[in-house]
N, C-alpha and C positions, 0 to 999 in steps of 0.2 A: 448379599452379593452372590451368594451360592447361588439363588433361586435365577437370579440375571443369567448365569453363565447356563444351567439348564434351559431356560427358556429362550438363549440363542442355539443353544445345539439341535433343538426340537422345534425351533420356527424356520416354515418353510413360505409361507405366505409373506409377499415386499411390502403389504403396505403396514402388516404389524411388526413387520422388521425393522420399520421407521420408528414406531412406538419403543420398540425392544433398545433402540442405538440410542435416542434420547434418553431412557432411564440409565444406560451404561455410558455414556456423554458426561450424566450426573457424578455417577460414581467415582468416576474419574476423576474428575477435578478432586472432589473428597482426598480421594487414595494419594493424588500428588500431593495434598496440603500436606497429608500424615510423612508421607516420604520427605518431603521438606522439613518438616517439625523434626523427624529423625535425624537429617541428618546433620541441621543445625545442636540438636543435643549432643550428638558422638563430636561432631566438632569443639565444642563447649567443656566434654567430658576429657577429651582427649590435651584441650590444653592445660586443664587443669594438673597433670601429671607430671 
């Protein structure tokens, strides 16, 4: 994901900027799963107490 966030800061050309927003399009959904999985755990965790 490192490599995404360089390769929008140093792309200035639109049509590999389309390529660039698809691979980070991807990612994202990824990162919302995990954010969800999180934050059904602390939910989980928390009634536990």
């Amino acid at each position: 994901m490192k490599d995404i966030r360089n390769t929008i800061v140093h792309e200035y050309i639109d049509d590999e900027l389309i390529d660039v927003f698809d691979e980070v399009l991807e990612y994202s959904l990824f990162l919302i799963n995990i954010i969800n999985n999180t934050l059904k755990y602390i939910e989980k965790t928390l009634r536990k107490k």
